[in-house]
C-alpha positions in Angstrom: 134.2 104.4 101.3 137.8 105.1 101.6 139.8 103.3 103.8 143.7 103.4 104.7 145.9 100.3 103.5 148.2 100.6 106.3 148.5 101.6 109.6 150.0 105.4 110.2 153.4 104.7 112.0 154.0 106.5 115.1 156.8 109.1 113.9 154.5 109.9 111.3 151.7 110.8 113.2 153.7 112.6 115.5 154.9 114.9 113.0 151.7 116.2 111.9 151.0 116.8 115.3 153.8 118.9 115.8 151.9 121.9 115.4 149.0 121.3 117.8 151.3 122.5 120.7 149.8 125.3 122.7 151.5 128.8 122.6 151.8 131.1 125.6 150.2 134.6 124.4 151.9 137.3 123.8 151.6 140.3 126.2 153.3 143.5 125.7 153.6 146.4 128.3 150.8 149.3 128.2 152.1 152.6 127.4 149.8 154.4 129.8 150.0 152.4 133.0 152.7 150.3 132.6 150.2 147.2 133.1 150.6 143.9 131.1 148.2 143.4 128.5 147.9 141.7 125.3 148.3 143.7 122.0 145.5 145.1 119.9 143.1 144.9 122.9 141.9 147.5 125.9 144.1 147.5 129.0 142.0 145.8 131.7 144.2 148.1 134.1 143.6 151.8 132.8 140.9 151.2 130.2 143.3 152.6 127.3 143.2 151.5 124.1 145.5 154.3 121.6 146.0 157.0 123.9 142.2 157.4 124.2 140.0 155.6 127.1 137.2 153.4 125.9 136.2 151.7 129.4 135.9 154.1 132.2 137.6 152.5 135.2 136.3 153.2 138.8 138.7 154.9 141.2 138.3 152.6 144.7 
C-alpha cells in the first residue's frame, strides 16, 4: 500500500482547499411577482415558471 514520504506542508494543503469554500446562491428577481427566487426553478411566491403557472398558489 501506498504511503506518503513526507508530511503535506500547511500552505500546501491549504491551497487545494481553496475551493471547498461555500458560495452564496444566486437569486434573480421573478418577472411576474417581483419575488426573489433562484433561476431555472418555480417561484415559491406566484408559482411561475416561463410565463406559465405550474403550482397553483392559494389566495388567503
Amino acid at each position: 500500500m501506498a504511503v506518503p514520504k513526507r508530511k503535506k506542508s500547511y500552505s500546501r494543503v491549504r491551497t487545494r482547499r481553496s475551493h471547498h469554500a461555500l458560495k452564496r446562491p444566486t437569486l434573480g428577481e421573478c418577472p411576474q411577482c417581483g419575488g426573489v427566487r433562484e433561476p431555472h426553478r418555480v417561484c415559491p411566491h406566484c408559482g411561475y415558471y416561463r410565463d406559465r403557472v405550474v403550482i397553483e398558489q392559494d389566495e388567503e
